[in-house]
N, C-alpha and C positions, 0 to 999 in steps of 0.2 A: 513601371515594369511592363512590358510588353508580353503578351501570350504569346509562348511558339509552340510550333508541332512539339518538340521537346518539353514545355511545360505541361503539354497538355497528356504527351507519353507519363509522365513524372508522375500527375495526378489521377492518371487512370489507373496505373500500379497500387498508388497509393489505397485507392479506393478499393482494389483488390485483395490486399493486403490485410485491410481492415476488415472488408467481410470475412478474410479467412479468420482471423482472430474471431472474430465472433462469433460463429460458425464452429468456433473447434470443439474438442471435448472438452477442455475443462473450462471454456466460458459456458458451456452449456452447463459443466457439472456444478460451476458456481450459479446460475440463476437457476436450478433445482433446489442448490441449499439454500438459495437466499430464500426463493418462493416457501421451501417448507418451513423456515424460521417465522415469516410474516402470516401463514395458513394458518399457524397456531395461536388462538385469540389469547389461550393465558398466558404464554412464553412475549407477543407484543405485550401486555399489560405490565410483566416481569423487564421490560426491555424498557419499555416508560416510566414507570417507576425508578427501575436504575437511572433515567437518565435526570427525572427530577432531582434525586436524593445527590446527584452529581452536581448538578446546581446548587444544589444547598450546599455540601460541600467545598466548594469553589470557593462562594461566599464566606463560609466559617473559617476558609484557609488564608482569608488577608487579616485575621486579626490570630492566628495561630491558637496556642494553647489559652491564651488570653479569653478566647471566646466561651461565654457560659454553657455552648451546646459542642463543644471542639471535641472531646472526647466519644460523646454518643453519636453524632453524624459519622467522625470517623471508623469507628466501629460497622456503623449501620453498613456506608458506601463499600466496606472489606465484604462483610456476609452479602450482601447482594451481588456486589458481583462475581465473588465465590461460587454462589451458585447458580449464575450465568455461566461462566466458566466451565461448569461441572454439568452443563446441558448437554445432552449431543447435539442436539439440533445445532443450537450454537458454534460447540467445535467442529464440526463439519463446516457448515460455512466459513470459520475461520481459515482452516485447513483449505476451503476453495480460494478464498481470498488470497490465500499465499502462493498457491497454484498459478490463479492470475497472475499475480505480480510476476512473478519466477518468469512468467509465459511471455512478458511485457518486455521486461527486464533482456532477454535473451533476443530478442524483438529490438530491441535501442541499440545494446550492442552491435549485433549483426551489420544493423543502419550503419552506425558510426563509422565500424570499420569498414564497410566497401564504400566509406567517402574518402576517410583516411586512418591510419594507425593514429594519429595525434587526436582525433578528435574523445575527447573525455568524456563520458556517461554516468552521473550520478546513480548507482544502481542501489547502495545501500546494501548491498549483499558483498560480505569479501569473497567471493569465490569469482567475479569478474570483474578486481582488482588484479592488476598485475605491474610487478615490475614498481617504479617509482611513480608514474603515470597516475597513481591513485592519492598521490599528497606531496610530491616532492621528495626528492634524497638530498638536498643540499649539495649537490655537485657542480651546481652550477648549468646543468643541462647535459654532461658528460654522458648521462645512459639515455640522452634523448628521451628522456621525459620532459614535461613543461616547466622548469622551474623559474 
């Protein structure tokens, strides 16, 4: 591949683009909640914890009910993260995290479509679904989606 003035226009956008993302409010408002989630020593020890007792669970889950600790792990892995859950701290950053994505998301489309209508975006959100375009309608290609 050769560099042209064009590439190099392409990648400077690019790079624009991205600091504005990062730069925005709500990546800002997510690395506020992420910072006060990890500021917090016993909420981390609560985040570690959960994520051992996760492992063990894992574990107890390839031999199912069968396992002699299947019942008490599974329990445990619910209330813990029950009350991670039931954190602010936590639900705020969750709630930023979605923010991000939403922000990303809107961000891909955008791209897509000033390359073209046809190009497809895994968004995971159905609200930038549209049309057949999002799985096929079996028409054969009639409503010009991709089937």
């Amino acid at each position: 591949m050769i560099i042209t003035e064009e590439w190099i226009d392409i990648l400077d956008e690019a790079e624009r683009l991205s600091e504005g993302i990062v730069q925005s409010d709500v990546v800002c408002h997510y690395i506020e909640a992420k910072r006060t989630v990890y500021e917090d020593a016993k909420l981390v020890e609560e985040i570690d914890a959960f994520n051992r007792m996760k492992e063990r669970y894992e574990e107890v889950q390839r031999f199912g009910r069968y396992h002699p600790d299947y019942k008490e792990v599974t329990k445990r892995v619910r209330q813990m993260k029950r009350a991670l859950d039931l954190n602010d701290k936590v639900a705020q950053l969750r709630l930023a995290e979605s923010d991000v994505q939403q922000l990303l998301d809107e961000v891909s489309v955008a791209l897509a479509e000033s390359v073209s209508p046809a190009v497809q975006v895994d968004t995971n959100n159905p609200f930038f679904e549209t049309g057949c375009s999002a799985g096929g309608c079996s028409s054969g290609g009639a409503c010009n989606c991709s089937a």
